[in-house]
C-alpha positions in Angstrom: -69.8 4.5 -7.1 -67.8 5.7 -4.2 -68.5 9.4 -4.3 -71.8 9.1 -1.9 -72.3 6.9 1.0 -74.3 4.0 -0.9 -71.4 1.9 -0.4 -69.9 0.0 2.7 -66.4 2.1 1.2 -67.7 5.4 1.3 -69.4 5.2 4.8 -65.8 3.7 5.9 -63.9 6.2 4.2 -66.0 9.0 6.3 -65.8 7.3 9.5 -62.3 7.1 9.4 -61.4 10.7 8.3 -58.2 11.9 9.9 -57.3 8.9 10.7 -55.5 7.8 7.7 -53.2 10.3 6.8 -51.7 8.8 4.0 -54.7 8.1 2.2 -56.1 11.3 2.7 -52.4 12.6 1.1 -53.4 10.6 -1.8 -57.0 11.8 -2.2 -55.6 15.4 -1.8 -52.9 14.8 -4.9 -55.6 14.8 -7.3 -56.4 18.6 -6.3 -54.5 20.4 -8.5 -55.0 24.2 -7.4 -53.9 25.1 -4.0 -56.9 27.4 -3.1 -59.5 24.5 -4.1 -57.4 21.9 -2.1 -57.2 23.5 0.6 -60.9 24.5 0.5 -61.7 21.2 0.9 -59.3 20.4 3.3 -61.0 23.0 5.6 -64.5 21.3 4.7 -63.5 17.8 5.9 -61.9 18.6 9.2 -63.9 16.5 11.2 -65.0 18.8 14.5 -67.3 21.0 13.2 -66.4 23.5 15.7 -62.8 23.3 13.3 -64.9 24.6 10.6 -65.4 28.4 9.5 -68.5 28.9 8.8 -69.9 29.4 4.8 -70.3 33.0 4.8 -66.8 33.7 6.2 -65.1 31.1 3.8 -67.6 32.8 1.2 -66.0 36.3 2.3 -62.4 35.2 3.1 -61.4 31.7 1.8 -58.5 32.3 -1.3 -60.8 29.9 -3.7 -63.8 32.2 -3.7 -61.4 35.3 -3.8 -58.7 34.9 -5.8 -55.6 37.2 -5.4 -54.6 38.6 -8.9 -51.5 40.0 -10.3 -51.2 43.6 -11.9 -51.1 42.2 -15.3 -54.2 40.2 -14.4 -55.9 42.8 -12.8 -54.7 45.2 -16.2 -56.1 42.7 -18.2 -59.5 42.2 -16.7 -59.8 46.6 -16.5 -58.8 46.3 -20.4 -61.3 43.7 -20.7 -63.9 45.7 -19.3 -63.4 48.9 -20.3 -63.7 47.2 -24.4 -67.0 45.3 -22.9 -68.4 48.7 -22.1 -67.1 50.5 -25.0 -69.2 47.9 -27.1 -72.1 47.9 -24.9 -72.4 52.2 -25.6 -72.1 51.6 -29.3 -74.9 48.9 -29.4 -77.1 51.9 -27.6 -75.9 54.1 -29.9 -76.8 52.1 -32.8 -80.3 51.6 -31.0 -80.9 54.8 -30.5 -80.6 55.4 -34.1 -82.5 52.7 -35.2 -85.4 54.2 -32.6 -84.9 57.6 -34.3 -85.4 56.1 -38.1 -88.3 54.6 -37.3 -89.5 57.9 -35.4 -88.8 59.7 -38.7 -90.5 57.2 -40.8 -93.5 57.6 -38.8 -93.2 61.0 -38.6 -93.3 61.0 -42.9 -96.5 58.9 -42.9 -97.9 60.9 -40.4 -97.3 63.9 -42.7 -98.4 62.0 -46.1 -101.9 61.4 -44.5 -101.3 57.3 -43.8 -101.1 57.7 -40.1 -102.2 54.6 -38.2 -106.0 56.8 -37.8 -106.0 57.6 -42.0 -105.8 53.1 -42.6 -108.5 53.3 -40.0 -110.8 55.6 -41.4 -110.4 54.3 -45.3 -111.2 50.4 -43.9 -114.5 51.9 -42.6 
């Protein structure tokens, strides 16, 4: 494996960072999305005082906060306002499930078979 230093490559392939522009061109092909690419272009500069720190690439970087467009953005408020349409129904529904089984205990509270009338007839 090459993708940890237990290899000679690996170790030589971290040493020489930003030395080799051309290979690092060709490692940086494979990257398809622009925001993840250069992500971890900004993670393999190799002076760390080069690198933001994790909470403001966290906060800033593109890959972690994607700009949307107005149809995405429509489509995501669409998306929740159905999630949370559903989510008061199911309450709804539970809520009248909870008052059934009020009711039913209500009736066979009032036919004398109330959890204290089983009691008293298994004594």
């Amino acid at each position: 494996r090459d993708d940890d230093c237990a290899s000679g490559n690996a170790m030589h392939a971290l040493y020489s960072w930003g030395k080799q522009p051309e290979k690092e061109d060709e490692v940086f092909k494979k990257i398809k999305d622009d925001a993840a690419r250069n992500l971890v272009w900004t993670l393999l500069k190799p002076k760390a005082e080069e690198r933001p720190t994790v909470a403001s690439l966290l906060e800033k970087h593109p890959f972690f906060n994607p700009k949307m467009s107005a149809s995405t953005q429509d489509q995501f408020r669409d998306m929740n306002e159905s999630l949370q349409n559903i989510s008061n129904q199911v309450e709804k529904m539970n809520d009248a499930s909870r008052l059934r089984r009020s009711k039913s205990l209500l009736g066979d509270h009032a036919r004398g078979k109330d959890l204290l009338g089983v009691l008293d007839e298994a004594n």
